[in-house]
DRENDO-1510 file (C-alpha; in Angstrom, 1 decimal, always signed):
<recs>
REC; n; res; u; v; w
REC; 1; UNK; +29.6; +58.3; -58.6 .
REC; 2; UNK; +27.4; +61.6; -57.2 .
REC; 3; UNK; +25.8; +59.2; -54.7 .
REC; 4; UNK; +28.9; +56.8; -53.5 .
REC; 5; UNK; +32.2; +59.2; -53.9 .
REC; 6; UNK; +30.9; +62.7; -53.6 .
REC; 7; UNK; +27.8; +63.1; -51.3 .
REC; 8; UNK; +28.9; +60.5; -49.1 .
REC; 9; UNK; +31.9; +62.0; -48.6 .
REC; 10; UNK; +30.7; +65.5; -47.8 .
REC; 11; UNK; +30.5; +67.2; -51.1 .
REC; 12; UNK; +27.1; +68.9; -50.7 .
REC; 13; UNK; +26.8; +71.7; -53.5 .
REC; 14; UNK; +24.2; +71.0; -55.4 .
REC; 15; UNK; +25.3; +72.5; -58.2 .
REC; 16; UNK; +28.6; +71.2; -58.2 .
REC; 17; UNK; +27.2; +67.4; -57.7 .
REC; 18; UNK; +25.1; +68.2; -61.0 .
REC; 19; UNK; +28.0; +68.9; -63.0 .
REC; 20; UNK; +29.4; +66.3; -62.1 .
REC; 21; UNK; +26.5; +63.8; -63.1 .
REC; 22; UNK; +26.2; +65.9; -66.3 .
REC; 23; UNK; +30.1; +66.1; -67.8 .
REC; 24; UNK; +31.1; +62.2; -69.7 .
REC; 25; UNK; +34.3; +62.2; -67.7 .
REC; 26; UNK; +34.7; +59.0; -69.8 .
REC; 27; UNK; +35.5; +61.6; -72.6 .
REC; 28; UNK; +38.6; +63.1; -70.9 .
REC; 29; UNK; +40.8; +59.9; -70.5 .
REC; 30; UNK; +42.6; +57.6; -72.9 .
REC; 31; UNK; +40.4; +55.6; -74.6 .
REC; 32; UNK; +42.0; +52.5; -72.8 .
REC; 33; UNK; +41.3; +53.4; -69.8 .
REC; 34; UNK; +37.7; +54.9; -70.6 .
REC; 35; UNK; +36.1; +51.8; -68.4 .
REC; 36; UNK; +37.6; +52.7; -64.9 .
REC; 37; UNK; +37.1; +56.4; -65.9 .
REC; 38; UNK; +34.8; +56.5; -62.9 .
REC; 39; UNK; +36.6; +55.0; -60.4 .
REC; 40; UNK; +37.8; +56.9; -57.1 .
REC; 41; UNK; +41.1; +57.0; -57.9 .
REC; 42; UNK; +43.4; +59.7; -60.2 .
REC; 43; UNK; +44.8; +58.5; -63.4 .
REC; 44; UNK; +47.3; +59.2; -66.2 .
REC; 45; UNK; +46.7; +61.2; -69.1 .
REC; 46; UNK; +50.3; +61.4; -70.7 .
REC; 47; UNK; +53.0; +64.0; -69.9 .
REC; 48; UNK; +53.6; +62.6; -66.5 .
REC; 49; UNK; +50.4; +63.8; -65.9 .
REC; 50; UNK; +46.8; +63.1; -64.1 .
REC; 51; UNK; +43.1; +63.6; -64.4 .
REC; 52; UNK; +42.4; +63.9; -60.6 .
REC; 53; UNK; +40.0; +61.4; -58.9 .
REC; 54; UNK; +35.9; +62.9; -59.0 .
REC; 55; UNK; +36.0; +63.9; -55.2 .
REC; 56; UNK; +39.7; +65.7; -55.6 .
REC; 57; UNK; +37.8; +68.0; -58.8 .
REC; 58; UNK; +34.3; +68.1; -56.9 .
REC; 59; UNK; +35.9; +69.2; -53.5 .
REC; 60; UNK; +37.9; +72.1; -55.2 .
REC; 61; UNK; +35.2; +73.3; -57.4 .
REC; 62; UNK; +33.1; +73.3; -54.4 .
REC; 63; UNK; +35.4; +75.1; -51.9 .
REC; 64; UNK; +35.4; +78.4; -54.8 .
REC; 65; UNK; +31.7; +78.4; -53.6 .
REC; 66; UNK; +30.4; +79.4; -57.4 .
REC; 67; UNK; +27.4; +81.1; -57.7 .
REC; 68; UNK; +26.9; +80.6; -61.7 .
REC; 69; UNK; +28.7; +84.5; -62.7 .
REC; 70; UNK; +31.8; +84.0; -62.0 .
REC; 71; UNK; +35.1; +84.5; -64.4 .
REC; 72; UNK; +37.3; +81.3; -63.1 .
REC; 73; UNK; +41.1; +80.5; -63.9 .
REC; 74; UNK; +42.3; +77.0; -63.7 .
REC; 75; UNK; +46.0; +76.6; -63.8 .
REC; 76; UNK; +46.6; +73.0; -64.9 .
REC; 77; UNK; +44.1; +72.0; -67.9 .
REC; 78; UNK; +45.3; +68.7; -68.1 .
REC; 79; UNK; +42.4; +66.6; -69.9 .
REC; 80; UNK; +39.8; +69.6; -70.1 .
REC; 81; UNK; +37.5; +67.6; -67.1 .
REC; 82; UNK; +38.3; +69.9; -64.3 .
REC; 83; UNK; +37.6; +72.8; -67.1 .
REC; 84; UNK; +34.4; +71.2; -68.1 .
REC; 85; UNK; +32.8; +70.5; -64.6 .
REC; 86; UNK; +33.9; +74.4; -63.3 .
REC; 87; UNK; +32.5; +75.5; -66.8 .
REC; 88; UNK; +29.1; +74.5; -65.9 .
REC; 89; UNK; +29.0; +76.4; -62.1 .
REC; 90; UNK; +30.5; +79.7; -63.9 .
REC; 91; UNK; +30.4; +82.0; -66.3 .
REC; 92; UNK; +33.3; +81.2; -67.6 .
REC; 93; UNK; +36.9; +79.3; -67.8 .
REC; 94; UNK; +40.0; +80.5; -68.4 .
REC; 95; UNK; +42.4; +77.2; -68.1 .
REC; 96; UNK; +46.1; +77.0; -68.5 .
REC; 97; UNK; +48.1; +74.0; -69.6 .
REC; 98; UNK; +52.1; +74.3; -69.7 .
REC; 99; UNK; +51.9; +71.1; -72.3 .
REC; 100; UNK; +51.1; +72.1; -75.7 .
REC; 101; UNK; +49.8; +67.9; -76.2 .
REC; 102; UNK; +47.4; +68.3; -73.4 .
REC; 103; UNK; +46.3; +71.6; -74.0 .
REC; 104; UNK; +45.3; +70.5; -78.3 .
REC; 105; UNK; +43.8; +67.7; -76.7 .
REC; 106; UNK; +41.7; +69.2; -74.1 .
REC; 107; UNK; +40.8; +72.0; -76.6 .
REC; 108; UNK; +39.4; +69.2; -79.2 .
REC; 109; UNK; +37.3; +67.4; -76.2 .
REC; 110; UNK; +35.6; +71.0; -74.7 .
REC; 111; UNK; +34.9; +71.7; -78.1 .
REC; 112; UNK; +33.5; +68.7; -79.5 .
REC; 113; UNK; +31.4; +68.3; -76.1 .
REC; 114; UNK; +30.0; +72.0; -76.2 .
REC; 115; UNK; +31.8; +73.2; -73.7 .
REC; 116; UNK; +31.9; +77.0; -75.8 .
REC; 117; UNK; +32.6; +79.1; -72.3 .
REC; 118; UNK; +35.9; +77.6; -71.8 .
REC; 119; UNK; +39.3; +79.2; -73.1 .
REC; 120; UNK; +42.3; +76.9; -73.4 .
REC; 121; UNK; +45.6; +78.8; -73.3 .
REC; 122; UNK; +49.2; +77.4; -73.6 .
REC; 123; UNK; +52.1; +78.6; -71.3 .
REC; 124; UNK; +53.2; +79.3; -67.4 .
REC; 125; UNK; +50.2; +78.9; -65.6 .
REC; 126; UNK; +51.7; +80.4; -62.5 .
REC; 127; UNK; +51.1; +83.8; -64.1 .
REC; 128; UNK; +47.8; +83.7; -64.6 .
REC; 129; UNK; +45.9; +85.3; -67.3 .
REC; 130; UNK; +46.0; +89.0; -66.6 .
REC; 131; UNK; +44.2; +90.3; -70.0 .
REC; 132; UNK; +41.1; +88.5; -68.2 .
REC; 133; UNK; +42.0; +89.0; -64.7 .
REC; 134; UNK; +40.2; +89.6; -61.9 .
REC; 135; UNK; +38.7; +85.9; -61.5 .
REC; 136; UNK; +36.4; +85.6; -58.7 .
REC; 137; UNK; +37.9; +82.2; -58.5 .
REC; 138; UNK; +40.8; +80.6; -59.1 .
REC; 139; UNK; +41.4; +76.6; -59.2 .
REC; 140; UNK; +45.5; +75.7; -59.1 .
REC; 141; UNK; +45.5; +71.7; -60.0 .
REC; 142; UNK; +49.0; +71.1; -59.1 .
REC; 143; UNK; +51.3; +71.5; -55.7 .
REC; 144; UNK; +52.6; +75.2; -54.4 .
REC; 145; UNK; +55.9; +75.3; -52.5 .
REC; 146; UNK; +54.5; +77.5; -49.4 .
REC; 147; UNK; +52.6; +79.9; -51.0 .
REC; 148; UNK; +50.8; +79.7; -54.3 .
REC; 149; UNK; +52.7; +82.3; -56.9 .
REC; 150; UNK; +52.0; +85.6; -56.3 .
REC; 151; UNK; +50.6; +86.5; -59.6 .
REC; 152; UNK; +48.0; +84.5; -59.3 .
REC; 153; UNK; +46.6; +86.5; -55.7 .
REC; 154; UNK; +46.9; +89.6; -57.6 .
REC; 155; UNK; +44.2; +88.7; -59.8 .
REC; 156; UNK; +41.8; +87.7; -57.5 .
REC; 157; UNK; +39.1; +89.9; -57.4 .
REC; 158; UNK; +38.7; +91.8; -54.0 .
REC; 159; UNK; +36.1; +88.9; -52.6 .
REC; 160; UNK; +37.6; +85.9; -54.6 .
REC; 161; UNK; +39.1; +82.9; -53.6 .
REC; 162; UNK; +41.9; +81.1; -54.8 .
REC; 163; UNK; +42.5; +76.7; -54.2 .
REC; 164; UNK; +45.7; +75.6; -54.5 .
REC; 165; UNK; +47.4; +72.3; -53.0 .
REC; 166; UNK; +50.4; +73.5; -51.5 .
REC; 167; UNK; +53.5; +71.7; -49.5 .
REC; 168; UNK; +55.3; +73.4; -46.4 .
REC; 169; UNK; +57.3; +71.5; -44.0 .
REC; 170; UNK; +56.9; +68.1; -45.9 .
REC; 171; UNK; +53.2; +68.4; -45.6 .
REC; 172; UNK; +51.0; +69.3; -48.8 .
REC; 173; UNK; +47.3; +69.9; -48.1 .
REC; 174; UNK; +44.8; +71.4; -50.2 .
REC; 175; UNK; +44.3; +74.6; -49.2 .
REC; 176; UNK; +41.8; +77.9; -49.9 .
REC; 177; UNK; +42.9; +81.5; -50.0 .
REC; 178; UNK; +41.6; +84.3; -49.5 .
REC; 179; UNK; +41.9; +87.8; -51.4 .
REC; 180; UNK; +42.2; +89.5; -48.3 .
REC; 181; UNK; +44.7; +87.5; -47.1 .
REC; 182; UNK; +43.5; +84.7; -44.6 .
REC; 183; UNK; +44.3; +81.0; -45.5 .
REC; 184; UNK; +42.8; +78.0; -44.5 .
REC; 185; UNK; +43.9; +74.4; -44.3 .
REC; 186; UNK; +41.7; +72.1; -45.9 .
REC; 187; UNK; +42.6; +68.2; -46.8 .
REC; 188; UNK; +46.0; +66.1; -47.1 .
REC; 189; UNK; +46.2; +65.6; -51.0 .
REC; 190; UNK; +48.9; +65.1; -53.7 .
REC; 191; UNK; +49.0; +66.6; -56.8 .
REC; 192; UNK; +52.4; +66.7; -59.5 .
REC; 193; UNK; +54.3; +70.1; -58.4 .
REC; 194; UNK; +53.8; +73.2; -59.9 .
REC; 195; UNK; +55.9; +74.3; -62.7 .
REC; 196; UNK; +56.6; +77.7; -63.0 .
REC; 197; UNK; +58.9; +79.8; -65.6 .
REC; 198; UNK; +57.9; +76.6; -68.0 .
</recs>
């Protein structure tokens, strides 16, 4: 996977490409599925949910630019990988799942694994976690209309950087933020939308 879908296709953090050769991603999806759990393609996890494909999760933890001190949020646990591969680039993980199922489920996986630097929380991801804010990073796994929520900008610390997919005009690209305010466009992607007030 690190040689044929990631480094081929431009992901060229080293440290990032090592988490992902270290975390069993075959852990994180249904047990039926567990022998296409390396293909390059997303798939469902329940809930009308999806455990994004390796370059989608590689290419966002890599555009944070992690350093190894870092306090992250994820909005969006969904299986716990996204959590697990950020976990080993940062400090640690604060990650938000809106689904109670997912978020259990996630929680059990981390846990079993040894994933101890990771917090699972249940509720509206879209406001963040301020009793751990700032995050130096901030990882949004689902789609923004325009702007990502504001809440989530405010806890960026004064240097951090926030990746969100969002959708304006039709068109939904990945794109990185900024706490000072400049944007930039990244990829065409498509993630579920982003719930907020759930």
């Amino acid at each position: 996977m690190v040689e044929r879908q990631l480094r081929r296709r431009g992901i060229t953090d080293e440290r990032v490409l090592a988490a992902m050769a270290q975390v069993p991603r075959e852990c994180f999806v249904p047990e039926e599925l567990r022998s296409r759990a390396y293909r390059d393609g997303a798939m469902r996890i329940g809930e009308g949910q999806t455990i994004s494909q390796p370059w989608i999760v590689a290419a966002m933890t890599s555009l944070l630019g992690l350093q190894g001190h870092e306090r992250v949020l994820e909005v969006g646990t969904g299986s716990g990988y996204g959590a697990a591969v950020l976990s080993r680039c940062c400090r640690e993980v604060v990650t938000i799942e809106r689904f109670s199922s997912l978020a259990s489920r996630a929680r059990e996986v981390l846990s079993e694994l040894g994933y101890d630097n990771v917090d699972v929380r249940t509720g509206d991801g879209s406001k963040g976690a301020p009793d751990r804010a700032p995050f130096e990073g901030i990882s949004v796994t689902a789609t923004a209309d325009g702007e990502p929520p504001p809440a989530l900008m405010e806890q960026l610390t004064p240097e951090g950087i926030l990746v969100c997919p969002v959708r304006r005009a039709g068109d939904e690209r990945l794109m990185r933020f900024h706490a000072n305010g400049t944007a930039e466009a990244m990829v065409p992607v498509r993630f579920v939308p982003l719930v907020e007030g759930a």
